[in-house]
C-alpha positions in Angstrom: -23.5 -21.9 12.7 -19.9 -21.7 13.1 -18.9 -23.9 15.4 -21.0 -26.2 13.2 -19.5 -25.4 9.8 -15.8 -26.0 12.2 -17.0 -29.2 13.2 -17.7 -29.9 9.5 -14.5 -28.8 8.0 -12.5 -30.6 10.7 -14.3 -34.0 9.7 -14.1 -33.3 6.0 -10.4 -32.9 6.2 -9.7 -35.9 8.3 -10.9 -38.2 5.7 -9.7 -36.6 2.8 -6.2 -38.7 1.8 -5.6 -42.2 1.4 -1.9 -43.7 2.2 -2.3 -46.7 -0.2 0.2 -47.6 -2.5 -0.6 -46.1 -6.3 -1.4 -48.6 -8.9 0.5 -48.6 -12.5 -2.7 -48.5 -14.3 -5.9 -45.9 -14.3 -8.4 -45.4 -16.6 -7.9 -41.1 -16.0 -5.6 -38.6 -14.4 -7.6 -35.4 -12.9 -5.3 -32.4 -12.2 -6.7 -30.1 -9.9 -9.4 -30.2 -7.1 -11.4 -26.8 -8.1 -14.7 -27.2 -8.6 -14.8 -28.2 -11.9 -12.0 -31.2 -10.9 -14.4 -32.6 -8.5 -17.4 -32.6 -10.8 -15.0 -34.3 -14.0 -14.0 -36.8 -11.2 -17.8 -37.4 -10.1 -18.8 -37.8 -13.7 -15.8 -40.0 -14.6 -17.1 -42.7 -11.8 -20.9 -41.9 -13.5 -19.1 -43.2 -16.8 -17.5 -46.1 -15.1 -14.3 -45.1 -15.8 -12.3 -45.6 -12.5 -9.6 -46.0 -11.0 -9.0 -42.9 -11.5 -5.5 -41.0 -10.3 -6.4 -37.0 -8.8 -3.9 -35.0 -8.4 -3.6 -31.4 -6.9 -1.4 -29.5 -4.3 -4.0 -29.0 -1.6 -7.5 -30.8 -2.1 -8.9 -28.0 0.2 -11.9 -26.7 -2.7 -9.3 -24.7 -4.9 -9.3 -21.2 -5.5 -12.7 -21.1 -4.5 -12.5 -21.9 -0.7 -8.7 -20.4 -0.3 -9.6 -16.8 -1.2 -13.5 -16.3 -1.8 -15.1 -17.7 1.1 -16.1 -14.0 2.0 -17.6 -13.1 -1.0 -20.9 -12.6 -2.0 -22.3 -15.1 -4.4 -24.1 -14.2 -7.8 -25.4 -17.7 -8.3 -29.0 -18.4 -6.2 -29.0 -21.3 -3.7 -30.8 -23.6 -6.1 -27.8 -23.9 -8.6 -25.2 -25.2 -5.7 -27.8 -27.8 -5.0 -28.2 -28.9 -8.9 -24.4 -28.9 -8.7 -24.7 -31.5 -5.5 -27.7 -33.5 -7.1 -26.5 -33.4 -10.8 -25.0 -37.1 -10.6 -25.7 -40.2 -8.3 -22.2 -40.0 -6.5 -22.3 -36.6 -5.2 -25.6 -37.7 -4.0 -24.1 -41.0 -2.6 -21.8 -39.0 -0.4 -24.2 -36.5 0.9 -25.8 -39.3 1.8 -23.3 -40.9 3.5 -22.1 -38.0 5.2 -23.0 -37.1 8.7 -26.0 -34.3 9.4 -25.5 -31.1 9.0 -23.3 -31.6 6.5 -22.6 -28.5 3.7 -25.1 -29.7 1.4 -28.0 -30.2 3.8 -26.7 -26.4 5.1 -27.6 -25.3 1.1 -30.5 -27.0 1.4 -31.9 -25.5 4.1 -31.4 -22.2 2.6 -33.6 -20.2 0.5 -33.3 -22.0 -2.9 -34.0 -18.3 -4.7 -31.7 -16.2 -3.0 -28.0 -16.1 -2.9 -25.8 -17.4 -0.3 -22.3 -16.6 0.2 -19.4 -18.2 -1.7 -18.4 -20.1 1.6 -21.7 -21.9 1.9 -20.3 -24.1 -2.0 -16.7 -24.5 -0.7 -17.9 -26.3 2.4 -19.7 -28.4 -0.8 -16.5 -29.0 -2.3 -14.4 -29.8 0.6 -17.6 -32.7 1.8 -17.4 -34.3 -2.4 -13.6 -34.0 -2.2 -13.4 -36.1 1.0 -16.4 -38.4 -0.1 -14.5 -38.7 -3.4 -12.1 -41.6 -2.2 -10.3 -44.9 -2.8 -13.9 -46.5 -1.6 -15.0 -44.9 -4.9 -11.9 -45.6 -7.0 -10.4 -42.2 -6.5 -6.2 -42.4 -5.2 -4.9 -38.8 -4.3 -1.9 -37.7 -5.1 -1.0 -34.4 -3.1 1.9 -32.8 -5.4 1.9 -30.6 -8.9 2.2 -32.1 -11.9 4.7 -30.1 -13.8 5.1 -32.8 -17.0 3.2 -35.2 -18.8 4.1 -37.0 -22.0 2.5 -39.4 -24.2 3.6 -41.8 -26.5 1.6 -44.7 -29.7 1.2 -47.3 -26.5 -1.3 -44.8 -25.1 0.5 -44.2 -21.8 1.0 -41.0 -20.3 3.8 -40.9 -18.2 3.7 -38.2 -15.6 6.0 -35.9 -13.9 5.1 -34.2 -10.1 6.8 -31.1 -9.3 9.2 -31.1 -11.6 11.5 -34.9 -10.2 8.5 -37.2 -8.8 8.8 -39.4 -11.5 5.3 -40.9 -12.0 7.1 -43.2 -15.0 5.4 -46.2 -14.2 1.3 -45.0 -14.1 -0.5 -45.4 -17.3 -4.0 -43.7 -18.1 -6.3 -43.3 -21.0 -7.3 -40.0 -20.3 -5.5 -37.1 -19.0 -8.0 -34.1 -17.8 -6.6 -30.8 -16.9 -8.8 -28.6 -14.8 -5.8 -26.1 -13.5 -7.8 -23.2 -13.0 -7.0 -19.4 -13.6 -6.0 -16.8 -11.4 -6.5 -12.6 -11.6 -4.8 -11.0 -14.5 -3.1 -7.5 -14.1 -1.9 -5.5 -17.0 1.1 -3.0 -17.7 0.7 0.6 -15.4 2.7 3.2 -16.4 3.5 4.1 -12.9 6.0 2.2 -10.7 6.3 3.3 -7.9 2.7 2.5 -6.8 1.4 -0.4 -4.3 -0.1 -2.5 -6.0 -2.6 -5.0 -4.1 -3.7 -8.1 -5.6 -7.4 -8.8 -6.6 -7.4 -12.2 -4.1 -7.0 -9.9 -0.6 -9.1 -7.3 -2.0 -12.0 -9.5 -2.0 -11.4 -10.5 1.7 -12.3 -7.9 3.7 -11.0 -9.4 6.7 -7.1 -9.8 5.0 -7.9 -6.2 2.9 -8.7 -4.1 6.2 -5.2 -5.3 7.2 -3.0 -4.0 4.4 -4.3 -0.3 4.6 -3.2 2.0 7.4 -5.8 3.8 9.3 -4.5 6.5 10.3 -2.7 8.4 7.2 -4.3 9.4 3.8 -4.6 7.0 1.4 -6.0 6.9 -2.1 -6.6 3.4 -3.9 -6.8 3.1 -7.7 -9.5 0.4 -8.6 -9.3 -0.5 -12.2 -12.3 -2.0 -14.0 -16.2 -2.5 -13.8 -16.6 -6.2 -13.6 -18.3 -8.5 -10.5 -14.9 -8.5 -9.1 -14.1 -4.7 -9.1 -17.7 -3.8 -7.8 -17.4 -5.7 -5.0 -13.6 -4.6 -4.7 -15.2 -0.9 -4.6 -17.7 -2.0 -1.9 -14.8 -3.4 0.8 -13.9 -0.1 0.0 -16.1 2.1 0.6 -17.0 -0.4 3.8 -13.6 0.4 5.3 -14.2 4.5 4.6 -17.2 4.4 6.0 -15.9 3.2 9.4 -12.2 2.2 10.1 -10.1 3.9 7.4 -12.0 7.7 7.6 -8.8 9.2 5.5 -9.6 6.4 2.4 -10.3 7.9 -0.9 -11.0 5.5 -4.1 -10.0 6.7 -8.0 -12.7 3.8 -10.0 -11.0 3.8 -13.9 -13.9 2.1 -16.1 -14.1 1.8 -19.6 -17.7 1.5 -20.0 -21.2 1.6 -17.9 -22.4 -0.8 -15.4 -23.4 -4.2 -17.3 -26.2 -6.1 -15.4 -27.6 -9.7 -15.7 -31.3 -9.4 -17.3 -33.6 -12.4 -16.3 -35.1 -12.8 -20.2 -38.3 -15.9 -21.0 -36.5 -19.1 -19.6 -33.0 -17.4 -20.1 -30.8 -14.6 -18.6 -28.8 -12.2 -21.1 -25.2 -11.5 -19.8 -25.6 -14.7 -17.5 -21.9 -14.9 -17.5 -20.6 -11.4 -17.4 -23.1 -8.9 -16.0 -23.3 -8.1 -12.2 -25.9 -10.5 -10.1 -27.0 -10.3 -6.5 -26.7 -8.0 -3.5 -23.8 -6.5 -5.6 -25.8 -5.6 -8.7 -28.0 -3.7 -6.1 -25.6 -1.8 -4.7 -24.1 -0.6 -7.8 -27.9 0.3 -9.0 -28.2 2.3 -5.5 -24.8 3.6 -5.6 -22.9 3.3 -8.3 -25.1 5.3 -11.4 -24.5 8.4 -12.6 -27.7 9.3 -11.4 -27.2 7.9 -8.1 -23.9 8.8 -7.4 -23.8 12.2 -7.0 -26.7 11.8 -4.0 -25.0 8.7 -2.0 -22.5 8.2 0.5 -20.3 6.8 -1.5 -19.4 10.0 -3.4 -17.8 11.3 -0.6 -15.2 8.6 -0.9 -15.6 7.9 -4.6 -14.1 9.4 -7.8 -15.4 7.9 -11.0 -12.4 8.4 -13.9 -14.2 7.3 -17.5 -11.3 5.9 -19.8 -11.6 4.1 -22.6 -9.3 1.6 -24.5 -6.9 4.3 -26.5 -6.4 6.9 -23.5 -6.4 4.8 -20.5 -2.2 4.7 -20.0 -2.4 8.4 -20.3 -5.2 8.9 -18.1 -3.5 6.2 -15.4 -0.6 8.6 -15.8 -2.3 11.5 -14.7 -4.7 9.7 -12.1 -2.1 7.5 -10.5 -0.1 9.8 -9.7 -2.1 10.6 -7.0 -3.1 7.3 -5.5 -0.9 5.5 -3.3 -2.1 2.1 -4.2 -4.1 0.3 -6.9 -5.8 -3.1 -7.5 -6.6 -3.9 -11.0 -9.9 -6.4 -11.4 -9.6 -6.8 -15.7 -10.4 -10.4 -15.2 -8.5 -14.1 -14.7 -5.6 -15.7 -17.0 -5.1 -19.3 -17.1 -2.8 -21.1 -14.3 0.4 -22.8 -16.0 -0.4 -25.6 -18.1 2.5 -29.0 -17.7 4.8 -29.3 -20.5 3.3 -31.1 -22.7 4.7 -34.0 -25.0 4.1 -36.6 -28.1 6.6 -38.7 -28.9 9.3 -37.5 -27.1 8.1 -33.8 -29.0 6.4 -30.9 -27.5 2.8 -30.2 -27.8 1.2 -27.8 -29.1 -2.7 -27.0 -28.1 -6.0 -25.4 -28.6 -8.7 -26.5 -26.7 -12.0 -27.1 -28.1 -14.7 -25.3 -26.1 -17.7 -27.8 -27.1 -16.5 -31.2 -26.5 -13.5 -30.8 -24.0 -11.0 -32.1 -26.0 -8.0 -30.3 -27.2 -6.2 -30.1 -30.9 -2.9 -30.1 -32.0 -1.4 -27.6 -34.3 -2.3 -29.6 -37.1 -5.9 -29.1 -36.0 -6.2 -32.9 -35.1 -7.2 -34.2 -31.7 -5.3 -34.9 -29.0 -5.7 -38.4 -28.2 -7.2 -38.7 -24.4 -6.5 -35.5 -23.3 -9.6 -33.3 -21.9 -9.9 -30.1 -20.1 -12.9 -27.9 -17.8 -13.1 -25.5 -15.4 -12.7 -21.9 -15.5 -9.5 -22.3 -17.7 -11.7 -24.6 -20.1 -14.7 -23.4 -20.1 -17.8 -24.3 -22.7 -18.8 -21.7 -25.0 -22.3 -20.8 -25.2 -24.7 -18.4 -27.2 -28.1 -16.8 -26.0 -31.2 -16.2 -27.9 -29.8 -12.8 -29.2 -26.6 -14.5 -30.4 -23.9 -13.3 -27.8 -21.3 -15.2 -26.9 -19.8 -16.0 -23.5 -18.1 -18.7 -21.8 -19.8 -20.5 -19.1 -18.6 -20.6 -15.7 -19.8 -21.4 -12.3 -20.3 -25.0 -11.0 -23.9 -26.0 -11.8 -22.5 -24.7 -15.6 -19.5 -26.7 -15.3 -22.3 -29.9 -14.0 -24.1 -29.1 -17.0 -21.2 -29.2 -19.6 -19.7 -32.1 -18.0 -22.8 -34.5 -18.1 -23.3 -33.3 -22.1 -18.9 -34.5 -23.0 -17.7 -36.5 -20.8 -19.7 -39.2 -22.3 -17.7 -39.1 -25.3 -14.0 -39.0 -24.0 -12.1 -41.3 -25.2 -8.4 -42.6 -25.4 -8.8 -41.8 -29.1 
């Protein structure tokens, strides 16, 4: 399988660029390459609305493929493949893509089990490449750092801060810029802190802790993210790092996706897979006290008044910490309207954004995990969707409806 999914990868990026000139005029600009870039790309060519400019620093899969190939995935096998199937052109290009390719890898998988995350960013990096000039698509590798509109209807772009895009036009300007992990305010300072991206790759996390010397690592949080973070952990106790200890701060118990009549309650926020089962086995309180894991474990219960103090008192005694409190929107471009800077607030059921006035923004549209849709189940709770058969989903309902106006 590896020397296959090598072979893949290495054809996938080959074909990924184009070295033609730009043209002046596009009927959209797509900023960023994530998953939820590729699918507002693929349903902008469903809509007829090419040529389109893309734009992003890598076109390698985003966020997704750079840092969470290794992790387990909380979304069954099935839902990657709606993402591929959901519109005629990814179809078109796993078609026209040589076998095995990543999408007949998925489907050759057990549709109603999970898969690991690498298995959809080898999907992403085969629609990225497929999405090409052929298609209507022209790359532009580069961050766009400015974008300003004015009554003609033309945004006039800005890449990295000098690469004066003056002369491209476009209806529609989509942002799909992602988010990365958020950390909040510790009141110590002298501790390490390691991010939430190498914690979630064992093979980069087993690197940055010493093996021989005590160590004690703080683990804030109880979400997917710091479950699994707790896992790696306990992982490298259990075998290479025998002097690793863990301090887990959570605010509240375990939260667990519930598989309801024809809907699941806490789809978006409750823990999923092979990683809801090993918090079940492992994690409880009346589980805890008889696993493993309790010989490398502490549980510390803080809550949203007392937490500083208790980090006081508890991180004092670790010599490093990784916080998993969830993601913050990347850095949006600046942002202007006649020559003035823009205000926004984006509108979580039809993509669009509004100004401070509460009118819309002509022609500029944003998805992804940074602009996600906002949905309610049966029981009336509220979450934002995210994962790429959701962004599919959301995508086909709007993009229908964006507009220049």
């Amino acid at each position: 399988m590896a020397s296959t999914r090598t072979s893949i990868l290495n054809s996938y990026c080959s074909r990924c660029f184009s070295t033609a000139t730009l043209k002046k005029k596009y009927k959209a600009v797509v900023v960023g390459a994530g998953p939820a870039g590729i699918a507002v790309v693929g349903n902008l060519l469903e809509q007829k609305k090419a040529p389109i400019l893309w734009i992003d620093e890598e076109f390698e899969g985003g966020r997704l493929n750079k840092y969470y190939r290794e992790v387990p995935s909380n979304t069954k096998v099935k839902f990657f493949v709606g993402y591929a199937e959901g519109i005629s052109t990814f179809k078109d290009v796993a078609k026209e893509t040589p076998s095995p390719n990543a999408y007949t890898v998925l489907k050759s998988l057990n549709q109603e089990k999970t898969c690991h995350i690498a298995e959809a960013a080898d999907l992403c990096l085969m629609l990225t490449s497929g999405l090409n000039q052929s298609r209507g698509v022209h790359k532009q590798q580069g961050k766009l750092t400015d974008a300003s509109w004015c009554e003609n209807n033309k945004w006039t772009l800005k890449l990295d801060g000098k690469s004066s895009l003056s002369e491209i036009s476009s209806d529609l300007l989509v942002l799909c810029t992602g988010s990365s992990p958020a950390t909040g305010p510790l009141p110590i300072k002298s501790i390490q802190e390691i991010g939430l991206d190498p914690a979630l790759q064992p093979s980069l996390l087993t690197t940055l802790l010493p093996t021989d010397l005590p160590i004690t690592v703080g683990v804030i949080g109880a979400s997917h993210s710091a479950i699994l973070v707790l896992r790696n952990l306990y992982n490298l106790a259990s075998a290479t790092h025998p002097k690793l200890q863990v301090k887990w701060f959570t605010r509240h118990p375990l939260r667990y996706a519930e598989e309801r009549d024809g809907w699941i309650k806490r789809d978006n926020t409750g823990l999923k897979g092979e990683v809801a089962t090993w918090a079940k086995e492992n994690l409880e309180d009346d589980r805890l006290p008889g696993s493993d894991v309790n010989n490398h474990l502490e549980k510390v219960i803080t809550s949203k008044e007392k937490e500083q103090e208790q980090y006081s008192e508890h991180l004092r005694k670790c010599t490093h910490v990784i916080q998993a409190i969830g993601f913050k929107r990347n850095e949006m471009p600046s942002l202007k309207r006649n020559g003035k800077e823009l205000e926004t607030m984006y509108n979580d059921r039809t993509g669009a954004f509004d100004d401070s006035d509460g009118k819309k923004v002509h022609g500029l549209y944003g998805a992804g995990i940074a602009w996600p849709e906002r949905v309610t189940d049966p029981e009336g709770t509220v979450e934002h969707a995210v994962g790429l058969w959701k962004f599919m989903a959301y995508l086909k309902r709007v993009v229908p409806n964006w507009s220049p106006n």
